[in-house]
C-alpha positions as CSV (number, residue, x, y, z in Angstrom):
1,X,24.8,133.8,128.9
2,X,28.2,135.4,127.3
3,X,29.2,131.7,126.8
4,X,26.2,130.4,125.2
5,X,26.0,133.6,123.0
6,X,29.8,132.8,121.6
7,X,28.8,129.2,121.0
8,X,26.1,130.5,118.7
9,X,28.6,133.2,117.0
10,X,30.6,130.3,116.3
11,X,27.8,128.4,114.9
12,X,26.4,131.0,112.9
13,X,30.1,131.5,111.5
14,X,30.4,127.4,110.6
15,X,26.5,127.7,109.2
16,X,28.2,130.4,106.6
17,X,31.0,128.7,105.7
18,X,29.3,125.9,105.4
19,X,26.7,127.2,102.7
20,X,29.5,129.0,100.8
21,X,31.4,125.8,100.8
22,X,27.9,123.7,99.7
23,X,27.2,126.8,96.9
24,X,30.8,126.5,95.7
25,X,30.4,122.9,95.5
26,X,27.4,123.6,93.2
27,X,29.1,126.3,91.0
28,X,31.9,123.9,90.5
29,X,29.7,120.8,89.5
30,X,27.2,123.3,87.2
31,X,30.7,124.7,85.7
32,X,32.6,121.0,85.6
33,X,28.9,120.2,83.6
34,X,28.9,122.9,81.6
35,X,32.7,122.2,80.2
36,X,31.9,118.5,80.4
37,X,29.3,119.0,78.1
38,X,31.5,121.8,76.2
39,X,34.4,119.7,75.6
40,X,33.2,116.4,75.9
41,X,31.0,115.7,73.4
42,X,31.8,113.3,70.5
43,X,28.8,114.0,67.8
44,X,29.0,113.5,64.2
45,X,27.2,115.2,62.2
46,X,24.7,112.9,60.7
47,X,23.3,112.2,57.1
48,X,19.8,110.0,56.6
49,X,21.2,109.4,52.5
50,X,23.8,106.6,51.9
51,X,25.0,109.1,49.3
52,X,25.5,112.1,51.4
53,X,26.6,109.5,54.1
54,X,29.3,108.1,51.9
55,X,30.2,111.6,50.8
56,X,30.4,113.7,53.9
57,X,29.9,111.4,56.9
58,X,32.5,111.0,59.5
59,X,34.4,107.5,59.9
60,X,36.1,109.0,63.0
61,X,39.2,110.4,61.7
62,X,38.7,114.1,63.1
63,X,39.4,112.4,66.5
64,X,43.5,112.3,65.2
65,X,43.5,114.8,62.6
66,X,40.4,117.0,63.1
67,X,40.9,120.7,61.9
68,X,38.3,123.5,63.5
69,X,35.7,124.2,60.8
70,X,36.7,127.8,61.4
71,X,40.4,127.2,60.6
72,X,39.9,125.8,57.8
73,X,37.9,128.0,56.5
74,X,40.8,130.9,57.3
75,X,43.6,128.8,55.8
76,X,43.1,129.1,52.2
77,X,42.5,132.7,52.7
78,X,45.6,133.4,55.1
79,X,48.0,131.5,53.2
80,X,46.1,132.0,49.4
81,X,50.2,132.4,48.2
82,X,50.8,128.6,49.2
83,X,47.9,127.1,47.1
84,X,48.7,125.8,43.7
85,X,47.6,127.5,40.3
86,X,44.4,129.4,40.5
87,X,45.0,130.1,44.1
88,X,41.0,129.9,44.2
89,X,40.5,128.4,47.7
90,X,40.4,124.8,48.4
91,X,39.4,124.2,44.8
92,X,43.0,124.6,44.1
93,X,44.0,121.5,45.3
94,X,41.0,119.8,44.2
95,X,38.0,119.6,46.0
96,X,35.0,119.4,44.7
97,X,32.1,121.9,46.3
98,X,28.3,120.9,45.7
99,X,26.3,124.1,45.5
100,X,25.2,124.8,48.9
101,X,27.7,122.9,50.5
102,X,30.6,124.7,53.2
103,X,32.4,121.4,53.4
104,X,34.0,119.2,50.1
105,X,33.0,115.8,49.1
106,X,35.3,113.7,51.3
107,X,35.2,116.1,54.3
108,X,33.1,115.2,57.0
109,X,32.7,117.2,60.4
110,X,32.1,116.3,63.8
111,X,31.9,117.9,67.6
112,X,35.1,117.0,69.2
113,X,36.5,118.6,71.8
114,X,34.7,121.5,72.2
115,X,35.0,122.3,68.7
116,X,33.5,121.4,65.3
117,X,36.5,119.5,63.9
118,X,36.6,119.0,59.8
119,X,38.7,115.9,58.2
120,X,38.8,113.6,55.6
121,X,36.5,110.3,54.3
122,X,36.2,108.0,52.1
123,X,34.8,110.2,49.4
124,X,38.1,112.3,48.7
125,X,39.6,109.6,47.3
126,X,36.4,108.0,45.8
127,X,34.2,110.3,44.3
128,X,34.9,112.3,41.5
129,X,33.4,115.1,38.8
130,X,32.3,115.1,34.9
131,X,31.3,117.7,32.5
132,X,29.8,116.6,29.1
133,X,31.4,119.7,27.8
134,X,33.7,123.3,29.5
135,X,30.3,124.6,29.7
136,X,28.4,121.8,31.4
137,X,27.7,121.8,35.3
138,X,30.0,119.2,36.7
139,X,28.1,116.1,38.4
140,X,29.7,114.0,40.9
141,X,29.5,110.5,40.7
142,X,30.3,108.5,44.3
143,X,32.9,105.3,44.6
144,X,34.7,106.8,41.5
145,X,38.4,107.1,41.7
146,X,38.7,111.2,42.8
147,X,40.1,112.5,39.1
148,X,40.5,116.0,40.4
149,X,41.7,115.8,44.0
150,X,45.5,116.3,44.2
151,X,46.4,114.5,47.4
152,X,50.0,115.6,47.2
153,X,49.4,119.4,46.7
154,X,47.4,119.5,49.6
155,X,49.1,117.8,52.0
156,X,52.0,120.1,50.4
157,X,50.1,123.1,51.1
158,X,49.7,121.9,55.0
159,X,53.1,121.3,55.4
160,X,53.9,125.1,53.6
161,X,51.9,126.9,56.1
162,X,52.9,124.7,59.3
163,X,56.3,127.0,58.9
164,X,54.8,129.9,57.8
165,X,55.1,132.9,60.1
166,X,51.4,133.9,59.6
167,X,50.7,130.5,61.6
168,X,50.2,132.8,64.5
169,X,46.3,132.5,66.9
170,X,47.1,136.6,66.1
171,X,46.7,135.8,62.1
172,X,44.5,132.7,62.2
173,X,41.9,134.4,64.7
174,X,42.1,137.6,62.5
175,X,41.3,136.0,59.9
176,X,38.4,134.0,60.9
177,X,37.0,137.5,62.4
178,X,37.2,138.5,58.6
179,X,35.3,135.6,57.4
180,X,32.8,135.7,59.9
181,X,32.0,139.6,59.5
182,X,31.5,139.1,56.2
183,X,28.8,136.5,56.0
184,X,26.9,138.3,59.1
185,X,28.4,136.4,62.1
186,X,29.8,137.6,65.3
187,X,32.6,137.2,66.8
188,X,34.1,133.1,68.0
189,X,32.7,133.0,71.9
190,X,35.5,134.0,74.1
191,X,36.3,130.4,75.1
192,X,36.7,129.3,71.7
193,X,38.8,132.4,70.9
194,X,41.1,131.5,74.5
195,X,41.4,127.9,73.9
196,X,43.0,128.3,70.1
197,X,44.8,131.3,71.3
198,X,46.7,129.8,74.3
199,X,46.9,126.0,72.7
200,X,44.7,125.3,69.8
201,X,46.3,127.1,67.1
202,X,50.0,126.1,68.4
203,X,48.8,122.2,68.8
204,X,48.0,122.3,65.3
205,X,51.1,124.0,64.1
206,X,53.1,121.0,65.9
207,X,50.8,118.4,64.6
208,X,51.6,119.9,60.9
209,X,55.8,119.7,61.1
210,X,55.4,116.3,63.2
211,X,53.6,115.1,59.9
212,X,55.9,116.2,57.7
213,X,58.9,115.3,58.8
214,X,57.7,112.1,59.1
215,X,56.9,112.2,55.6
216,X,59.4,114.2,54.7
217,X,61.0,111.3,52.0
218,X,58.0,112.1,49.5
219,X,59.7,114.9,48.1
220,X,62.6,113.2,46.5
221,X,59.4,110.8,44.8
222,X,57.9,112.0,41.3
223,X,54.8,114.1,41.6
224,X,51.9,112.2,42.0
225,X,49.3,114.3,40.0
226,X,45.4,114.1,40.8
227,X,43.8,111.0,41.4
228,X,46.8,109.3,42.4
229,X,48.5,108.4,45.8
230,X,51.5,106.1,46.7
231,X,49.6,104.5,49.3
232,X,51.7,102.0,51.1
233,X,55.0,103.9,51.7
234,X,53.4,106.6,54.0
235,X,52.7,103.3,56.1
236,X,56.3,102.8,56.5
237,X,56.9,105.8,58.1
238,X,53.8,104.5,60.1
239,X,55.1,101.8,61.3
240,X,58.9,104.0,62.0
241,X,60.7,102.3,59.3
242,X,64.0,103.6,58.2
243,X,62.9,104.9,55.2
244,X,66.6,106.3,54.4
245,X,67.7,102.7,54.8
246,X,65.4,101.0,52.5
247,X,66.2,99.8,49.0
248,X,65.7,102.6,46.1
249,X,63.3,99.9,43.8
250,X,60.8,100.2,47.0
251,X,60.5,104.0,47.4
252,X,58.0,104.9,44.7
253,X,54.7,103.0,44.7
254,X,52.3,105.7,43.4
255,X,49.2,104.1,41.9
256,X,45.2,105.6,40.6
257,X,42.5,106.0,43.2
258,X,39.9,102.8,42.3
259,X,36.6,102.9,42.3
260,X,34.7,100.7,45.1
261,X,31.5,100.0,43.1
262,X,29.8,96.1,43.8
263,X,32.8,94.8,46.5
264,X,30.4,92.2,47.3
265,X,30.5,90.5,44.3
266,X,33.9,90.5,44.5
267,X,33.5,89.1,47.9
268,X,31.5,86.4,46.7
269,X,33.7,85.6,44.2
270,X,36.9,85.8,46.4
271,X,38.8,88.0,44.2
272,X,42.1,89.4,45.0
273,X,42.0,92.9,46.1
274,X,43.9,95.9,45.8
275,X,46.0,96.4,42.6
276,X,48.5,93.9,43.7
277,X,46.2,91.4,44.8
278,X,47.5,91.3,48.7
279,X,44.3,90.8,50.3
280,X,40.9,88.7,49.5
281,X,39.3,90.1,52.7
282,X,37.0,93.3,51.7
283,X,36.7,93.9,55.4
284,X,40.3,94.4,55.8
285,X,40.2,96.2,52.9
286,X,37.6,98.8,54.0
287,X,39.6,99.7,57.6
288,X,43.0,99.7,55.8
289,X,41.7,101.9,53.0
290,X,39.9,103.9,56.5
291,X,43.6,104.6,57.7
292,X,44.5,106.4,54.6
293,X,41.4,109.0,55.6
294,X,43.1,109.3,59.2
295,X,41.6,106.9,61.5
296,X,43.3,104.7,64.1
297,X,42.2,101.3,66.0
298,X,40.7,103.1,69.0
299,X,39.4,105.8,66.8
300,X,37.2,104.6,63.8
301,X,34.0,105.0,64.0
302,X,32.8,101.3,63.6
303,X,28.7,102.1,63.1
304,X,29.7,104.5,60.4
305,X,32.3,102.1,58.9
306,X,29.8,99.2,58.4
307,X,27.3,102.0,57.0
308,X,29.7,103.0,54.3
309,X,31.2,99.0,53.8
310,X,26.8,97.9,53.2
311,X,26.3,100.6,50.8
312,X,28.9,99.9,48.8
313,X,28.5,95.9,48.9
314,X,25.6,96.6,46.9
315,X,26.2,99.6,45.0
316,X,26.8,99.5,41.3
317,X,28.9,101.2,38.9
318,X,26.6,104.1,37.2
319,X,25.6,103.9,33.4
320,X,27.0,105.8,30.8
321,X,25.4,109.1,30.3
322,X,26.0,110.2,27.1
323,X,24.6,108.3,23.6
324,X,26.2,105.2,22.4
325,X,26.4,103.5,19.1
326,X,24.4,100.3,19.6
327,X,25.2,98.6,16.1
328,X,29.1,99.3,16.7
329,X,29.0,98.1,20.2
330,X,27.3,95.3,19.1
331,X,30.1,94.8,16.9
332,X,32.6,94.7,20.0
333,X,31.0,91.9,22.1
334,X,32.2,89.0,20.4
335,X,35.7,90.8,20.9
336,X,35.3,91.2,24.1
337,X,34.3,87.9,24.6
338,X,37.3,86.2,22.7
339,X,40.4,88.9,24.1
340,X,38.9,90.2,27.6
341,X,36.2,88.1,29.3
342,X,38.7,85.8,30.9
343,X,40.3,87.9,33.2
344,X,37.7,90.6,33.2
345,X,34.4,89.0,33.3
346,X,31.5,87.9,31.3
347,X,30.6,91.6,31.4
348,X,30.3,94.9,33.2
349,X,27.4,93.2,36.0
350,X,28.8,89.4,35.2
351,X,32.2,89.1,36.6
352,X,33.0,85.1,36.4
353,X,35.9,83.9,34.2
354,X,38.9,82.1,34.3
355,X,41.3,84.3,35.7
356,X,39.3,87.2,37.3
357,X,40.3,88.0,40.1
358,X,43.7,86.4,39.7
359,X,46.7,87.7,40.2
360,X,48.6,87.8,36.7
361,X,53.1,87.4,37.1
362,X,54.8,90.8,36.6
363,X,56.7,89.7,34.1
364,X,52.9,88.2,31.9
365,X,51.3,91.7,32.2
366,X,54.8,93.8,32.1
367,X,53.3,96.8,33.1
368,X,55.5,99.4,35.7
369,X,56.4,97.2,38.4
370,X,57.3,100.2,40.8
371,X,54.0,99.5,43.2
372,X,54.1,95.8,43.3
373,X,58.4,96.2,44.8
374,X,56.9,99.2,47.1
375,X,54.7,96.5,48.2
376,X,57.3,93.5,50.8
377,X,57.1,90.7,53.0
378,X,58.1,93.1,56.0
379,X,55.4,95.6,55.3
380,X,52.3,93.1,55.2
381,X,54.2,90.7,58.0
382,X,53.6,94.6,60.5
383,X,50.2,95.2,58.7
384,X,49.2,91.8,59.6
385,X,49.5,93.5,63.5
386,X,47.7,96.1,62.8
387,X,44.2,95.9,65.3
388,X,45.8,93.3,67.5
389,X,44.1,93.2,70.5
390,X,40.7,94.2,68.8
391,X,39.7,91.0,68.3
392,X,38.3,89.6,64.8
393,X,39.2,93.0,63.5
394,X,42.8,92.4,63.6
395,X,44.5,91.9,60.1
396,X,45.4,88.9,59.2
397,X,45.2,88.4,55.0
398,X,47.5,91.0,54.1
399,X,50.4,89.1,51.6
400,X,53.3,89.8,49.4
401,X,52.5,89.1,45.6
402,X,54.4,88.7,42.4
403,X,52.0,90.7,40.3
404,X,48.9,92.3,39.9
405,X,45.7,91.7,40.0
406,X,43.0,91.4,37.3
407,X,39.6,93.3,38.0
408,X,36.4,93.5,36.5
409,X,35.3,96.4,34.5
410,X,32.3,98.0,35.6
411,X,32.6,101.6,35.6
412,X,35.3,101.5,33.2
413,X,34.1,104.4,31.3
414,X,34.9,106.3,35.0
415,X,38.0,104.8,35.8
416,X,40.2,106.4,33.3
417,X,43.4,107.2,33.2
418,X,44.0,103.3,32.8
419,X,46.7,100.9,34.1
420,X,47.2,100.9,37.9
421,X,49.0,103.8,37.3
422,X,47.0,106.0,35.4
423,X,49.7,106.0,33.0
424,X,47.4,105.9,29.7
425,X,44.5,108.5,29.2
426,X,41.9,106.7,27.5
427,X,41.1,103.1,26.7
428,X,41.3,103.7,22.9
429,X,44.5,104.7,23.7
430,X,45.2,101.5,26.0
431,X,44.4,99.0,23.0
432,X,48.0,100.5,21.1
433,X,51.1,99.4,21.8
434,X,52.7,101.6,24.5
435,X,54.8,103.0,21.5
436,X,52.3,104.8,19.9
437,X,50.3,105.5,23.2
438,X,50.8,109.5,24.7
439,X,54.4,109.8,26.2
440,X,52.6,113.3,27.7
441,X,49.1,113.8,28.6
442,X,47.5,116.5,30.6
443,X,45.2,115.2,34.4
444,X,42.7,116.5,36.2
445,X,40.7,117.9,33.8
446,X,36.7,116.5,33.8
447,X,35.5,117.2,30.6
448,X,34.7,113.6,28.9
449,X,36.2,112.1,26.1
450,X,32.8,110.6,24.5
451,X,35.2,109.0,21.4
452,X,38.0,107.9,23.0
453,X,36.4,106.7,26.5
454,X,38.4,108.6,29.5
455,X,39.1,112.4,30.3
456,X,40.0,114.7,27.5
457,X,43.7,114.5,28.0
458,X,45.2,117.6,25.9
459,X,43.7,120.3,27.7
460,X,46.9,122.3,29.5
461,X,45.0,125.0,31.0
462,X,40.9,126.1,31.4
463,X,39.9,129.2,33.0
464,X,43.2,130.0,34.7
465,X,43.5,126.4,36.0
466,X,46.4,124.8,35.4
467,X,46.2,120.7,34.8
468,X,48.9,118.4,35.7
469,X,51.8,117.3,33.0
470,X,52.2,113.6,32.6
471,X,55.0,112.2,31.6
472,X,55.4,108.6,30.8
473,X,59.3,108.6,30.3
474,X,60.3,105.5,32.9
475,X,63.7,107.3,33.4
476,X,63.2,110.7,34.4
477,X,59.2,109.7,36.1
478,X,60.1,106.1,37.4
479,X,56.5,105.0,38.3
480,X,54.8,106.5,35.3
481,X,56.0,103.8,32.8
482,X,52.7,103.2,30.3
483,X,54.5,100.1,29.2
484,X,52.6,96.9,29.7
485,X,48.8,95.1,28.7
486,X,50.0,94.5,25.2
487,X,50.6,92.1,22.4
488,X,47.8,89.9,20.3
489,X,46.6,88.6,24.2
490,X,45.7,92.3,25.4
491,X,43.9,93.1,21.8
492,X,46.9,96.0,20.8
493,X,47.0,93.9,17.0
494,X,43.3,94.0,16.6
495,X,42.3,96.0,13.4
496,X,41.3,99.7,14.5
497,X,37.6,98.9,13.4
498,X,37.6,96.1,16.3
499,X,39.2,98.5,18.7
500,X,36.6,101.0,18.1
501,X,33.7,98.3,18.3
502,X,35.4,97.1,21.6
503,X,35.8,100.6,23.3
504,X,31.9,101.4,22.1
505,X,31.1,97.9,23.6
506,X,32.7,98.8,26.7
507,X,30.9,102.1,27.3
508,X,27.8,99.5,28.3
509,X,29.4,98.4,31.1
């Protein structure tokens, strides 16, 4: 009897540990589940409209450079001494805010690793604002080169605060507590609060310096200004070039955002793409431009890539908005049929002729020649391996060219400043010879020249906002040359009647 009544002591003690071992079992699958779904997920948020799409869905680069929503909402406030001019939030580098909107054009967000992560898209380098006049409302047009973004100034402010001794979880987390009180919210839940407190906040920090040392070589460069970027020397560094080693003529290669309106005609028509003319595939173009926003080969989001790529296949350049002088632009067809339809296209929705498309010698155009030498063999030979080992995605067009490229003009009452370097503020101004064309001009302001066809240009400051000083002069600013696109072939000798005719002409396209 003793015996038999130990053996069931000794069962009823394995019966226990068994259920506490099958309940703990259960606790750790629901909590492996619950953090699973926590800190798995991979959601973007998603926009029915191509337009909203375009300017605030994700293309997948928050999965290498995402920023908490939160954070970024507590940056500009934290660090407020770091931001440029007016010191007036994210505005102050740039972005553009639609009313009712928490994020910028050209920032999308998406659930990332537990976290809603912010970054960049298409839009912040191709969308941009107008006002009719300093009292209008601006509107933002999509696929327009981004006139107000400064992309230097705000990766400069990033880099500022990455050494900052506020970039602290203390500061950060303090900060967002602030933000969050004030608009009625409670506290971040106490994970959120641990995992930026213990590695979040310091991750980030790293991220920051890594980037900028690695960039480090575009502070010796000219100021770039809104609406402009030198886009392919950041690659170097991507592809661990010794940028210290490299000839000086290469260095500076800073060029206008485009605008992306109708690629598929230029598809159709095989045109040269990108200033310099290096590639005639628009696919390639689409995931290179994609890298600029952030994205990698295993991280773009290819559904939302092809989204964006259709739309803007299709989409065309919007009208001009304000009143134009149909007996004067009348007047400037025939000369834009004798002096610019050849390389430009029949007209702003007609883009055959001769040499459009082409790419046009250095030495024919004799504009700056800074971005075409940025530009070598050894930098398309390593973009060419760029998506190797993803198949038909893999680059393969990319080229070194001896000029640049000659585009149609739809739109071109949006894509001032003109040149590939934004170097001349209107396109009145662009039909003079460079010698009597502005040496100084002021960017970034939106207000529209309705006479001159561009951005008012000699507006300094509006509101406390400061704009950005151009200077054309080739020896202290070498990139900013406004030499170039002139002679009796580029319409500079026509009378100033036929300029004005051809500028009102050009406002239809």
């Amino acid at each position: 009897m003793a015996e038999t009544s130990q053996m069931s002591s000794a069962q009823r003690v394995l019966c226990r540990i068994g259920v506490f071992s099958v309940a703990a079992l259960v606790v750790i699958v629901l909590v492996g589940a619950v953090l699973l779904g926590r800190f798995g997920a991979d959601r973007p948020v998603v926009y029915q409209d191509d337009v909203d799409h375009f300017k605030y869905g994700s293309l997948g680069s928050e999965h290498e450079f995402g920023i908490p929503y939160w954070i970024w909402r507590a940056l500009p406030e934290l660090f407020s001494d770091k931001l440029p001019g007016d010191k007036h939030g994210w505005q102050s580098v740039g972005f553009v805010f639609e009313k009712g909107k928490q994020l910028p054009v050209g920032m999308s967000q998406r659930r990332y690793l537990g976290f809603d992560v912010v970054w960049l898209n298409c839009a912040f380098c191709h969308a941009g604002t107008v006002r009719e006049s300093p009292q209008s409302e601006p509107k933002v047009y999509a696929a327009m080169p981004a006139n107000t973004f400064d992309f230097r100034a705000f990766m400069r402010f990033l880099f500022a605060i990455g050494e900052d001794r506020r970039f602290t979880p203390q500061d950060i987390l303090l900060q967002i507590d602030t933000i969050r009180k004030r608009e009625g919210l409670r506290k971040l839940p106490l994970i959120d609060r641990l995992v930026l407190r213990f590695y979040g906040i310091y991750y980030m920090r790293e991220r920051l310096l890594t980037l900028r040392d690695r960039l480090d070589f575009i502070k010796d460069e000219p100021e770039w200004g809104p609406g402009r970027v030198d886009t392919f020397n950041p690659l170097k560094a991507y592809f661990n070039f010794p940028i210290e080693k490299l000839p000086k003529e290469e260095l500076i290669g800073t060029t206008d955002f485009p605008s992306i309106w109708y690629q598929g005609k230029r598809e159709e028509l095989k045109m040269n793409l990108h200033w310099d003319g290096n590639n005639v595939s628009l696919e390639e173009r689409n995931r290179s431009a994609a890298m600029g926003t952030g994205i990698t080969p295993p991280t773009g989001d290819r559904q939302s890539l092809k989204r964006v790529a259709d739309w803007v296949r299709e989409l065309p350049a919007p009208p001009y908005p304000f009143k134009i002088d149909k007996d004067l632009a009348a007047q400037g067809a025939p000369v834009y049929k004798k002096y610019c339809a050849d390389c430009h296209g029949a007209d702003g929705k007609d883009f055959r002729g001769e040499q459009v498309g082409k790419v046009v010698p250095i030495d024919g155009i004799g504009t700056d020649r800074h971005r075409l030498d940025s530009y070598t063999y050894n930098v398309a030979v390593n973009q060419n391996l760029i998506f190797a080992g993803y198949g038909e995605e893999r680059f393969s067009h990319f080229r070194k060219t001896f000029g640049y490229a000659n585009s149609p003009l739809d739109g071109i009452w949006l894509r001032g400043p003109y040149l590939h370097n934004g170097s001349v503020p209107t396109l009145r101004d662009l039909l003079e010879p460079s010698a009597k064309r502005p040496a100084k001009f002021y960017r970034g302001y939106d207000v529209y020249d309705q006479k001159k066809v561009g951005f008012v240009s000699d507006v300094k400051e509006e509101k406390g906002k400061s704009y950005f000083l151009y200077d054309t002069d080739e020896k202290s600013q070498p990139g900013n040359s406004n030499k170039g696109h002139e002679s009796k072939r580029y319409g500079t000798e026509l009378s100033a009647m036929e300029k004005d005719a051809l500028v009102e002409y050009l406002k239809t396209f």
